[in-house]
C-alpha positions in Angstrom: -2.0 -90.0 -23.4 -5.2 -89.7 -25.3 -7.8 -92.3 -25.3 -11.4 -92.1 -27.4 -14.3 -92.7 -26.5 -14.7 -96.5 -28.2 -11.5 -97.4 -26.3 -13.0 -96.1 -23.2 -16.1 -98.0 -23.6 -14.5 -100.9 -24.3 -12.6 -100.7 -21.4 -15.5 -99.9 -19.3 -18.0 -102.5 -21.2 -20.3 -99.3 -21.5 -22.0 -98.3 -24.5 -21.2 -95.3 -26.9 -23.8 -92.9 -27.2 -22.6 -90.1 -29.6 -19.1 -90.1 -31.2 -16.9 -93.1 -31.0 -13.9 -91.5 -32.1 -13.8 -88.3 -29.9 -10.8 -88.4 -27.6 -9.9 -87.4 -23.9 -6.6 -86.3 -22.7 -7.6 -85.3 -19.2 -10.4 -85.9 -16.2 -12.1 -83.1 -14.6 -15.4 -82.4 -13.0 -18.4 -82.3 -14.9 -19.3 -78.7 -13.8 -15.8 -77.5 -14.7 -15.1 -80.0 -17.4 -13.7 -78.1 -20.9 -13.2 -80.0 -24.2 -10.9 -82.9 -24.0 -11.7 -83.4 -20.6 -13.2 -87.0 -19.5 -15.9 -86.5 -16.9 -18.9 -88.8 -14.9 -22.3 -88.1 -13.5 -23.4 -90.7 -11.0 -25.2 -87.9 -8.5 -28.8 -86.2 -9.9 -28.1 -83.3 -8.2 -25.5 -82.3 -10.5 -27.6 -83.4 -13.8 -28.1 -80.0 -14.4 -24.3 -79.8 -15.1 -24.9 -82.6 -18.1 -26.6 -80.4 -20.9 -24.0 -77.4 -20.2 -20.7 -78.9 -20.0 -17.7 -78.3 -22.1 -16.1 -82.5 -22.0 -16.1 -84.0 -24.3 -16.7 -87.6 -22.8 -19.3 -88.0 -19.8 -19.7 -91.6 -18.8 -23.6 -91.9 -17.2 -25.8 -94.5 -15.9 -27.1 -97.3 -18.4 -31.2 -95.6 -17.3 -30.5 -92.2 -17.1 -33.3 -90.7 -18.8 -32.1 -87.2 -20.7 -34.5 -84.2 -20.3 -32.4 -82.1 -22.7 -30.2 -82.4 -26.1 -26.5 -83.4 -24.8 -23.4 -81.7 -26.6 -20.4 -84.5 -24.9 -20.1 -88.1 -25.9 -21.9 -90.3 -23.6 -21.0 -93.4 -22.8 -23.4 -95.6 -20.5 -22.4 -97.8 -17.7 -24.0 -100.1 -15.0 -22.5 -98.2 -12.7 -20.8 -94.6 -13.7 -19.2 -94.1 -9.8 -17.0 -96.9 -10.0 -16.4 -97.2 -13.6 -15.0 -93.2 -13.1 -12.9 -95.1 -10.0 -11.6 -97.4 -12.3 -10.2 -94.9 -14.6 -9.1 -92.6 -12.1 -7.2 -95.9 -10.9 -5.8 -96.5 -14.5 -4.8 -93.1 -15.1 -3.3 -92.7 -11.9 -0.9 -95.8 -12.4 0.1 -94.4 -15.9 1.1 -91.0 -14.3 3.1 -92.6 -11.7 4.6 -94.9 -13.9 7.8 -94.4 -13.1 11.4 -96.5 -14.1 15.1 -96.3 -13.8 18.2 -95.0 -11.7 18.0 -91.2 -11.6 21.2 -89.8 -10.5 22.9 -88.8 -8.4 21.5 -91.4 -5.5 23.2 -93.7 -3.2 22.4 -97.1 -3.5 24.9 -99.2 -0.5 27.0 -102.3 -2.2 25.7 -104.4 0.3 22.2 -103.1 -0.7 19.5 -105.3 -3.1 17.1 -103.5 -5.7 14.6 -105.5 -7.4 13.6 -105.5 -11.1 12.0 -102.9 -12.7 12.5 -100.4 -9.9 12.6 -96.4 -9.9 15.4 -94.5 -7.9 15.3 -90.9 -7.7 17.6 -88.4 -7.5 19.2 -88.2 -4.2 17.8 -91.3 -2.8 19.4 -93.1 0.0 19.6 -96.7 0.5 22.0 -98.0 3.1 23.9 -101.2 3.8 22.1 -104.0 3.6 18.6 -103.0 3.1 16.8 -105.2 0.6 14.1 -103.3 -1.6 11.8 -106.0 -3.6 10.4 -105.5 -7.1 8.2 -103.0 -8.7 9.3 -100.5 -6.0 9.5 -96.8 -6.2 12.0 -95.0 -4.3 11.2 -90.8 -4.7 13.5 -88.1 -4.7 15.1 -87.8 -1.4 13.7 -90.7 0.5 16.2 -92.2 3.2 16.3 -95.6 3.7 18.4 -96.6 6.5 20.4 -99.7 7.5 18.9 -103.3 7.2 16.2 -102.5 6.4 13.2 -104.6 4.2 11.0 -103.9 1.7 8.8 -105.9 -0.6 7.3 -105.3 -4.4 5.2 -102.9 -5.4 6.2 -100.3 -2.8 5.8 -96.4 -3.0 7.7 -94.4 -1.1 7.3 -90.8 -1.8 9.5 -87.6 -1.7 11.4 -87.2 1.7 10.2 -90.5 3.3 12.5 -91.8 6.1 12.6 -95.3 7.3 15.0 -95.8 9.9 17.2 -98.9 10.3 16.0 -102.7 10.6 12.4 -101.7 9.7 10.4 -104.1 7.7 7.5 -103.0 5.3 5.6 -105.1 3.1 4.2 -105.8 -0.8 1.4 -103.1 -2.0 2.9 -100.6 0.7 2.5 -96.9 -0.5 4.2 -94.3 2.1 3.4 -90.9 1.3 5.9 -87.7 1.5 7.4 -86.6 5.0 6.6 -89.5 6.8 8.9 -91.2 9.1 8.5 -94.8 9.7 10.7 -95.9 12.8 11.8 -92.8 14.7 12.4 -93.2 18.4 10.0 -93.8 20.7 9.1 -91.4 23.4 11.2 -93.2 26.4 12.4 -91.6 29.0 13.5 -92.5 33.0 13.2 -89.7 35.4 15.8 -89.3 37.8 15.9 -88.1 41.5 17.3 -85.2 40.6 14.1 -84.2 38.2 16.2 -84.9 35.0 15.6 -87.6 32.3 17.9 -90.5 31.2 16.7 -91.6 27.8 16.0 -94.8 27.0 17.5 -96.5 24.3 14.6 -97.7 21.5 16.2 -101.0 20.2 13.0 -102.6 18.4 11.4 -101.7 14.7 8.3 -101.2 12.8 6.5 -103.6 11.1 4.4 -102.4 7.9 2.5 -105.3 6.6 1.1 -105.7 3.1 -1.4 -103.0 1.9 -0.9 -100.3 4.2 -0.9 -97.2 3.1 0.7 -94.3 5.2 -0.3 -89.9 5.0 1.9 -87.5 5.1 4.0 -86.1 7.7 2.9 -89.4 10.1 5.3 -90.8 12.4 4.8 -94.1 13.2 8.3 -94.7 17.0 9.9 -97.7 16.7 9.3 -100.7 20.1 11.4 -99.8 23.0 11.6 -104.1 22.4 10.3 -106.1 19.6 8.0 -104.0 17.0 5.4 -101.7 16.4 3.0 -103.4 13.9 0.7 -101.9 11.7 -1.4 -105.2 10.4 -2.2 -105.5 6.7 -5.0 -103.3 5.0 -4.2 -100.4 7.4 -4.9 -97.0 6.3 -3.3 -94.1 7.7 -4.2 -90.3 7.4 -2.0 -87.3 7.4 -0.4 -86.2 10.3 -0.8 -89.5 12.9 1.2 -90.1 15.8 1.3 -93.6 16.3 3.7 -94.7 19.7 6.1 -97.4 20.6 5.1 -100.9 20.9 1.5 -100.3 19.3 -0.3 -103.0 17.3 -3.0 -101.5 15.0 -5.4 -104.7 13.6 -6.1 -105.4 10.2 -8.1 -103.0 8.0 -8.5 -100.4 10.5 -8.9 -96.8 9.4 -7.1 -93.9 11.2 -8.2 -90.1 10.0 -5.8 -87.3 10.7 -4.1 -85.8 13.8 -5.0 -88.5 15.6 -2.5 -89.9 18.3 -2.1 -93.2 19.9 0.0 -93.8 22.9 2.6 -96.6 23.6 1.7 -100.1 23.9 -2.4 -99.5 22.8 -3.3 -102.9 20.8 -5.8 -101.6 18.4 -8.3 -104.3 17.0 -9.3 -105.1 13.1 -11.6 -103.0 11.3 -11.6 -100.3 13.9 -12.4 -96.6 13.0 -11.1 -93.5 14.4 -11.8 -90.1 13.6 -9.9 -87.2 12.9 -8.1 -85.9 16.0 -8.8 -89.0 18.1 -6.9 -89.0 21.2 -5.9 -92.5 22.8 -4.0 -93.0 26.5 -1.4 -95.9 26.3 -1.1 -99.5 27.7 -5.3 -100.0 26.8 -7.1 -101.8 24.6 -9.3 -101.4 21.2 -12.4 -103.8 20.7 -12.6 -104.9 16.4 -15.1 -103.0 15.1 -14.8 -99.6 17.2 -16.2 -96.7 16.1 -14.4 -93.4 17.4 -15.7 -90.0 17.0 -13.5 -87.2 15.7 -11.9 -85.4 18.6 -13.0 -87.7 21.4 -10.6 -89.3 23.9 -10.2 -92.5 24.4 -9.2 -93.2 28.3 -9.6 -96.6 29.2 -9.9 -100.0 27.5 -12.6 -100.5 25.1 -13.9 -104.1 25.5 -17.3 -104.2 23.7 -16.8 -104.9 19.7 -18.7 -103.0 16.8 -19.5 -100.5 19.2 -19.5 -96.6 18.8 -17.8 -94.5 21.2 -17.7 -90.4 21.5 -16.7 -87.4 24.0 -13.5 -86.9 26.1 -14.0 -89.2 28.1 -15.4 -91.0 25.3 -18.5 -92.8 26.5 -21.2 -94.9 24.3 -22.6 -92.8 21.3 -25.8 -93.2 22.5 -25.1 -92.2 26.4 -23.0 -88.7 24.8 -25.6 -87.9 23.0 -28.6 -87.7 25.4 -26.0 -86.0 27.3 -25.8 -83.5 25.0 -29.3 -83.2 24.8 -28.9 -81.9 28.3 -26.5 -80.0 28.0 -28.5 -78.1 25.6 -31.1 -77.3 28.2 -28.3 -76.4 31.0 -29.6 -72.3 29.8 -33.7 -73.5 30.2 -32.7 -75.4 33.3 -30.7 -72.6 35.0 -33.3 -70.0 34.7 -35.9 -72.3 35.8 -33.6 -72.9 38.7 -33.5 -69.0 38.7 -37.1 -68.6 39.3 -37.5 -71.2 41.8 -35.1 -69.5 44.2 -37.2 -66.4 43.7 -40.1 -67.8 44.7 -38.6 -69.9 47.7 -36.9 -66.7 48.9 -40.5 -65.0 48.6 -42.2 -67.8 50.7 -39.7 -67.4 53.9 -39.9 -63.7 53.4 -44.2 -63.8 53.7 -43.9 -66.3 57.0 -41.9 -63.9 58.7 
Protein backbone atom coordinates (compact mmCIF):
# COMPACT_ATOMS: atom_id res chain seq x y z
CA UNK A 1 0.00 0.00 0.00
CA UNK A 2 1.29 3.45 -0.70
CA UNK A 3 0.61 6.26 1.51
CA UNK A 4 1.96 10.20 0.97
CA UNK A 5 3.33 12.20 2.87
CA UNK A 6 0.05 14.50 3.80
CA UNK A 7 -1.71 11.23 4.78
CA UNK A 8 1.23 10.32 6.92
CA UNK A 9 1.31 13.63 8.64
CA UNK A 10 -2.02 13.59 9.23
CA UNK A 11 -1.86 10.45 10.81
CA UNK A 12 1.01 11.37 12.78
CA UNK A 13 -0.28 15.17 13.59
CA UNK A 14 3.33 16.22 12.22
CA UNK A 15 3.92 18.83 9.90
CA UNK A 16 4.86 18.64 6.12
CA UNK A 17 7.93 20.10 5.30
CA UNK A 18 8.60 19.57 1.54
CA UNK A 19 6.13 17.74 -0.78
CA UNK A 20 2.83 16.74 0.39
CA UNK A 21 2.03 14.46 -2.26
CA UNK A 22 5.22 12.32 -2.39
CA UNK A 23 4.38 8.71 -1.49
CA UNK A 24 5.95 5.73 0.45
CA UNK A 25 5.53 2.18 -0.22
CA UNK A 26 8.04 0.74 2.17
CA UNK A 27 10.18 1.53 5.60
CA UNK A 28 13.88 1.21 5.77
CA UNK A 29 16.71 2.72 7.59
CA UNK A 30 17.70 6.13 7.00
CA UNK A 31 21.30 5.22 6.09
CA UNK A 32 20.06 2.55 3.59
CA UNK A 33 16.79 4.17 2.78
CA UNK A 34 16.28 4.39 -1.40
CA UNK A 35 13.29 6.27 -2.96
CA UNK A 36 9.99 5.25 -1.87
CA UNK A 37 11.24 4.20 1.27
CA UNK A 38 9.67 5.84 4.59
CA UNK A 39 12.48 6.45 7.13
CA UNK A 40 12.98 8.42 10.82
CA UNK A 41 15.85 10.14 12.55
CA UNK A 42 15.34 10.45 16.26
CA UNK A 43 19.37 9.75 17.15
CA UNK A 44 22.01 12.86 16.24
CA UNK A 45 24.53 10.47 15.62
CA UNK A 46 23.04 9.39 12.48
CA UNK A 47 22.08 13.14 11.22
CA UNK A 48 24.80 12.86 8.95
CA UNK A 49 22.64 10.22 7.21
CA UNK A 50 19.71 13.02 6.73
CA UNK A 51 21.35 15.25 3.86
CA UNK A 52 22.52 11.87 1.86
CA UNK A 53 19.65 9.66 1.86
CA UNK A 54 17.75 8.26 -0.97
CA UNK A 55 13.71 8.19 0.98
CA UNK A 56 11.71 9.87 0.10
CA UNK A 57 9.83 10.56 3.43
CA UNK A 58 11.98 11.14 6.80
CA UNK A 59 9.86 12.02 9.68
CA UNK A 60 12.21 14.30 12.26
CA UNK A 61 11.90 16.15 15.48
CA UNK A 62 9.54 19.35 15.52
CA UNK A 63 13.45 21.48 16.68
CA UNK A 64 15.70 19.79 14.65
CA UNK A 65 17.73 22.46 13.29
CA UNK A 66 19.12 21.46 9.48
CA UNK A 67 22.84 22.34 8.82
CA UNK A 68 22.42 21.34 5.17
CA UNK A 69 19.86 21.47 2.12
CA UNK A 70 17.59 18.17 2.49
CA UNK A 71 16.54 16.18 -0.74
CA UNK A 72 13.44 13.73 1.24
CA UNK A 73 10.13 15.03 2.43
CA UNK A 74 10.31 15.88 6.00
CA UNK A 75 7.70 15.66 8.09
CA UNK A 76 8.11 17.07 11.84
CA UNK A 77 6.91 15.34 14.90
CA UNK A 78 6.95 15.82 18.81
CA UNK A 79 8.51 12.90 18.98
CA UNK A 80 9.92 11.03 15.63
CA UNK A 81 10.90 7.51 17.92
CA UNK A 82 7.56 6.73 18.67
CA UNK A 83 5.64 8.29 15.90
CA UNK A 84 8.20 5.71 13.58
CA UNK A 85 6.72 2.98 16.40
CA UNK A 86 3.41 3.80 15.53
CA UNK A 87 3.80 3.19 11.98
CA UNK A 88 5.86 0.35 12.24
CA UNK A 89 2.78 -0.86 14.38
CA UNK A 90 0.30 0.15 11.61
CA UNK A 91 2.14 -1.35 8.92
CA UNK A 92 2.84 -4.36 10.68
CA UNK A 93 -1.04 -5.04 11.29
CA UNK A 94 -1.75 -4.41 7.51
CA UNK A 95 0.89 -7.09 6.53
CA UNK A 96 -0.46 -9.59 8.77
CA UNK A 97 -3.79 -8.88 8.01
CA UNK A 98 -4.88 -11.99 7.32
CA UNK A 99 -8.72 -13.64 6.66
CA UNK A 100 -10.45 -16.78 5.67
CA UNK A 101 -10.28 -20.83 5.61
CA UNK A 102 -7.28 -21.83 3.54
CA UNK A 103 -7.57 -25.35 2.64
CA UNK A 104 -6.92 -28.14 3.14
CA UNK A 105 -7.05 -27.78 7.25
CA UNK A 106 -8.95 -29.70 9.80
CA UNK A 107 -11.18 -27.89 11.82
CA UNK A 108 -13.06 -30.81 14.51
CA UNK A 109 -17.19 -30.70 14.30
CA UNK A 110 -17.18 -30.42 17.82
CA UNK A 111 -14.70 -27.42 17.44
CA UNK A 112 -15.83 -23.36 17.68
CA UNK A 113 -14.06 -20.69 15.35
CA UNK A 114 -14.90 -17.14 15.98
CA UNK A 115 -15.73 -14.39 13.44
CA UNK A 116 -13.43 -12.97 11.19
CA UNK A 117 -10.78 -15.64 11.84
CA UNK A 118 -7.76 -16.92 9.47
CA UNK A 119 -7.14 -20.75 9.03
CA UNK A 120 -4.20 -21.82 7.21
CA UNK A 121 -3.48 -24.54 5.21
CA UNK A 122 -2.88 -27.61 7.15
CA UNK A 123 -4.08 -26.34 10.41
CA UNK A 124 -5.34 -28.58 13.07
CA UNK A 125 -8.00 -27.89 15.48
CA UNK A 126 -9.28 -30.81 17.50
CA UNK A 127 -12.53 -31.74 19.21
CA UNK A 128 -13.75 -29.43 21.25
CA UNK A 129 -11.34 -26.65 21.35
CA UNK A 130 -12.92 -23.29 21.22
CA UNK A 131 -10.88 -20.47 19.26
CA UNK A 132 -12.44 -16.80 20.01
CA UNK A 133 -12.57 -14.02 17.42
CA UNK A 134 -10.11 -12.15 15.49
CA UNK A 135 -7.82 -15.20 15.80
CA UNK A 136 -5.05 -16.32 13.50
CA UNK A 137 -4.40 -19.80 13.14
CA UNK A 138 -0.82 -20.23 10.68
CA UNK A 139 -0.02 -22.89 8.40
CA UNK A 140 0.58 -26.02 10.27
CA UNK A 141 -0.20 -25.00 13.77
CA UNK A 142 -1.78 -28.01 16.02
CA UNK A 143 -4.23 -27.31 18.26
CA UNK A 144 -5.04 -30.20 20.36
CA UNK A 145 -8.17 -31.42 22.33
CA UNK A 146 -10.28 -29.01 24.58
CA UNK A 147 -8.46 -26.71 24.29
CA UNK A 148 -9.29 -22.51 24.73
CA UNK A 149 -8.50 -19.61 23.09
CA UNK A 150 -9.70 -16.12 23.15
CA UNK A 151 -9.74 -13.03 20.37
CA UNK A 152 -7.15 -11.51 18.84
CA UNK A 153 -4.86 -14.46 19.04
CA UNK A 154 -1.71 -15.23 16.77
CA UNK A 155 -0.48 -18.38 16.54
CA UNK A 156 2.24 -18.66 14.06
CA UNK A 157 3.59 -21.42 11.69
CA UNK A 158 4.12 -24.88 13.44
CA UNK A 159 2.76 -23.83 16.89
CA UNK A 160 1.58 -26.75 19.04
CA UNK A 161 -0.74 -26.48 21.95
CA UNK A 162 -1.43 -29.61 23.51
CA UNK A 163 -4.88 -30.62 24.94
CA UNK A 164 -6.95 -28.68 27.67
CA UNK A 165 -4.66 -25.67 27.58
CA UNK A 166 -6.13 -22.28 27.96
CA UNK A 167 -4.71 -19.06 26.36
CA UNK A 168 -6.06 -15.74 26.47
CA UNK A 169 -7.16 -12.35 24.34
CA UNK A 170 -4.12 -10.32 22.72
CA UNK A 171 -2.03 -13.65 22.88
CA UNK A 172 0.66 -13.81 20.00
CA UNK A 173 2.65 -17.29 19.94
CA UNK A 174 5.42 -17.25 17.71
CA UNK A 175 6.53 -20.25 15.25
CA UNK A 176 7.92 -23.70 16.82
CA UNK A 177 6.74 -23.14 20.06
CA UNK A 178 5.03 -25.63 22.11
CA UNK A 179 2.68 -24.69 24.80
CA UNK A 180 1.85 -27.75 27.08
CA UNK A 181 4.35 -30.49 26.45
CA UNK A 182 5.01 -32.88 29.28
CA UNK A 183 6.69 -31.97 32.15
CA UNK A 184 9.97 -33.41 33.10
CA UNK A 185 8.57 -36.15 35.76
CA UNK A 186 10.11 -39.01 36.48
CA UNK A 187 10.22 -41.73 39.77
CA UNK A 188 13.45 -43.65 40.07
CA UNK A 189 13.19 -47.09 40.83
CA UNK A 190 15.40 -49.47 43.03
CA UNK A 191 16.59 -50.95 40.26
CA UNK A 192 18.09 -47.44 38.76
CA UNK A 193 15.39 -47.18 36.09
CA UNK A 194 12.61 -44.49 35.82
CA UNK A 195 8.73 -44.87 35.86
CA UNK A 196 7.37 -41.81 34.28
CA UNK A 197 4.96 -39.80 35.75
CA UNK A 198 1.95 -39.02 34.11
CA UNK A 199 1.55 -34.90 33.54
CA UNK A 200 -2.33 -34.46 33.99
CA UNK A 201 -2.53 -30.56 34.42
CA UNK A 202 -2.30 -27.60 31.64
CA UNK A 203 -0.94 -24.20 30.82
CA UNK A 204 -2.43 -21.21 31.48
CA UNK A 205 -1.57 -18.21 28.99
CA UNK A 206 -3.22 -15.10 30.23
CA UNK A 207 -4.12 -12.06 28.18
CA UNK A 208 -1.09 -10.18 26.50
CA UNK A 209 1.46 -12.64 26.56
CA UNK A 210 3.46 -12.94 23.90
CA UNK A 211 5.65 -16.18 23.39
CA UNK A 212 9.42 -16.62 21.06
CA UNK A 213 10.13 -19.06 19.13
CA UNK A 214 11.04 -22.53 19.67
CA UNK A 215 9.93 -22.00 23.70
CA UNK A 216 8.42 -24.73 25.53
CA UNK A 217 6.49 -23.82 28.15
CA UNK A 218 5.57 -28.43 30.32
CA UNK A 219 2.27 -28.62 31.36
CA UNK A 220 1.53 -29.09 35.80
CA UNK A 221 2.13 -32.59 36.88
CA UNK A 222 -1.45 -31.08 38.82
CA UNK A 223 -3.33 -27.99 38.20
CA UNK A 224 -1.47 -25.42 35.70
CA UNK A 225 1.54 -23.72 34.75
CA UNK A 226 0.55 -20.01 34.57
CA UNK A 227 2.10 -17.44 32.73
CA UNK A 228 0.24 -14.07 34.22
CA UNK A 229 -0.92 -11.32 31.83
CA UNK A 230 1.69 -8.93 30.11
CA UNK A 231 4.36 -11.72 30.07
CA UNK A 232 6.92 -11.60 27.50
CA UNK A 233 8.82 -14.48 26.40
CA UNK A 234 12.13 -14.67 24.31
CA UNK A 235 13.14 -17.31 21.92
CA UNK A 236 14.26 -20.46 23.01
CA UNK A 237 12.87 -20.55 26.95
CA UNK A 238 12.38 -23.52 28.90
CA UNK A 239 9.79 -22.82 31.32
CA UNK A 240 9.00 -26.23 33.79
CA UNK A 241 5.95 -27.84 35.31
CA UNK A 242 3.90 -26.10 37.86
CA UNK A 243 5.66 -22.64 37.37
CA UNK A 244 3.85 -19.30 37.90
CA UNK A 245 5.57 -16.37 36.14
CA UNK A 246 3.97 -12.77 37.58
CA UNK A 247 2.56 -10.22 35.58
CA UNK A 248 4.58 -8.16 33.18
CA UNK A 249 7.76 -9.98 33.74
CA UNK A 250 10.27 -10.10 30.94
CA UNK A 251 12.24 -13.32 30.15
CA UNK A 252 15.27 -13.00 27.34
CA UNK A 253 16.46 -16.06 25.59
CA UNK A 254 17.75 -19.55 26.56
CA UNK A 255 16.83 -19.00 29.76
CA UNK A 256 15.40 -22.02 31.88
CA UNK A 257 13.28 -22.16 34.81
CA UNK A 258 12.75 -25.32 36.86
CA UNK A 259 9.50 -26.89 38.17
CA UNK A 260 7.35 -25.29 40.66
CA UNK A 261 9.65 -21.65 40.74
CA UNK A 262 6.79 -18.88 41.38
CA UNK A 263 8.28 -15.92 39.60
CA UNK A 264 6.94 -12.45 40.82
CA UNK A 265 5.48 -9.34 38.65
CA UNK A 266 7.70 -7.19 36.72
CA UNK A 267 10.69 -9.28 37.18
CA UNK A 268 13.67 -9.30 34.61
CA UNK A 269 15.86 -12.06 33.54
CA UNK A 270 18.52 -12.08 31.21
CA UNK A 271 19.45 -14.03 28.42
CA UNK A 272 20.63 -17.55 29.52
CA UNK A 273 19.42 -17.13 33.13
CA UNK A 274 19.51 -20.33 34.90
CA UNK A 275 16.84 -20.91 37.84
CA UNK A 276 16.81 -24.28 40.37
CA UNK A 277 13.14 -25.34 41.12
CA UNK A 278 10.69 -25.31 44.09
CA UNK A 279 12.25 -21.33 44.97
CA UNK A 280 11.09 -18.18 44.86
CA UNK A 281 11.23 -14.78 42.71
CA UNK A 282 10.90 -11.32 44.56
CA UNK A 283 8.55 -8.51 42.03
CA UNK A 284 10.95 -6.43 40.70
CA UNK A 285 14.10 -8.75 40.32
CA UNK A 286 16.74 -7.95 38.24
CA UNK A 287 18.75 -11.03 36.76
CA UNK A 288 21.87 -10.79 34.97
CA UNK A 289 22.40 -12.71 31.63
CA UNK A 290 23.98 -16.06 32.40
CA UNK A 291 23.78 -15.97 36.16
CA UNK A 292 22.21 -18.79 38.20
CA UNK A 293 19.66 -18.38 40.31
CA UNK A 294 20.06 -21.03 43.40
CA UNK A 295 18.00 -20.24 46.16
CA UNK A 296 14.97 -18.08 46.91
CA UNK A 297 15.13 -14.45 46.16
CA UNK A 298 13.14 -12.61 48.88
CA UNK A 299 14.26 -8.93 48.67
CA UNK A 300 12.03 -6.92 45.80
CA UNK A 301 13.41 -4.47 43.10
CA UNK A 302 16.68 -5.88 43.74
CA UNK A 303 19.47 -6.81 41.19
CA UNK A 304 21.07 -10.13 41.35
CA UNK A 305 24.27 -11.52 39.13
CA UNK A 306 26.93 -14.55 39.08
CA UNK A 307 26.44 -18.33 39.48
CA UNK A 308 25.57 -18.36 42.46
CA UNK A 309 23.94 -15.22 41.78
CA UNK A 310 24.68 -12.83 44.63
CA UNK A 311 23.71 -8.91 44.98
CA UNK A 312 24.98 -6.86 41.90
CA UNK A 313 26.78 -4.78 44.08
CA UNK A 314 28.54 -7.75 46.17
CA UNK A 315 29.63 -9.61 42.37
CA UNK A 316 30.95 -6.82 41.29
CA UNK A 317 33.52 -5.79 43.92
CA UNK A 318 34.12 -9.36 43.69
CA UNK A 319 35.12 -9.02 40.39
CA UNK A 320 37.15 -6.27 41.08
CA UNK A 321 39.18 -8.77 42.97
CA UNK A 322 39.23 -11.09 40.87
CA UNK A 323 40.91 -8.75 38.60
CA UNK A 324 43.89 -8.39 40.93
CA UNK A 325 44.07 -12.34 41.66
CA UNK A 326 47.48 -11.90 38.84
CA UNK A 327 48.83 -8.53 41.03
CA UNK A 328 48.00 -10.39 44.20
CA UNK A 329 49.65 -13.76 43.35
CA UNK A 330 52.93 -12.27 42.34
CA UNK A 331 52.94 -10.15 45.32
CA UNK A 332 52.37 -13.38 47.17
CA UNK A 333 55.24 -14.54 44.94
CA UNK A 334 57.75 -12.13 46.22
CA UNK A 335 56.82 -12.35 49.73
CA UNK A 336 57.70 -16.10 49.87
CA UNK A 337 61.02 -15.07 48.41
CA UNK A 338 61.88 -12.90 50.75
CA UNK A 339 60.56 -15.09 53.86
CA UNK A 340 62.56 -18.01 52.41
CA UNK A 341 65.61 -15.52 52.37
CA UNK A 342 65.16 -14.43 56.09
CA UNK A 343 65.28 -18.24 57.55
CA UNK A 344 68.07 -18.98 55.02
CA UNK A 345 70.40 -15.71 56.65
CA UNK A 346 69.52 -16.95 60.49
CA UNK A 347 70.89 -20.14 59.80
Amino acid sequence: MQFTAQEIGFMLNGTVEGDPRVAVDKLAKIEEATAGSLSFLANPKYEQYLYTTGASIVIVNHDLVLSEPVKATLIRVENAYSSFSILLEKYNTIKLNKTGNELPNFVHPSATVGENCYIGAFAYIGPGSSIGNNCKIYPNAYIADNVTIGNNVTLFPGVVVYFDCVIGNNVIIHSGAIIGSDGFGFAPQPDGTYNKIAQIGNVVLEDDVEVGSNTTIDRATMGSTVIRKGVKLDNLIQVAHNVEIGENTVIAAQTGISGSTKIGENVILGGQVGVVGHISIAKGTQVQAQSGVSRTIAEENKKWMGSPATAYGDHMRSQIVVMRLPELEKKVTELEKIIAELRNNKH
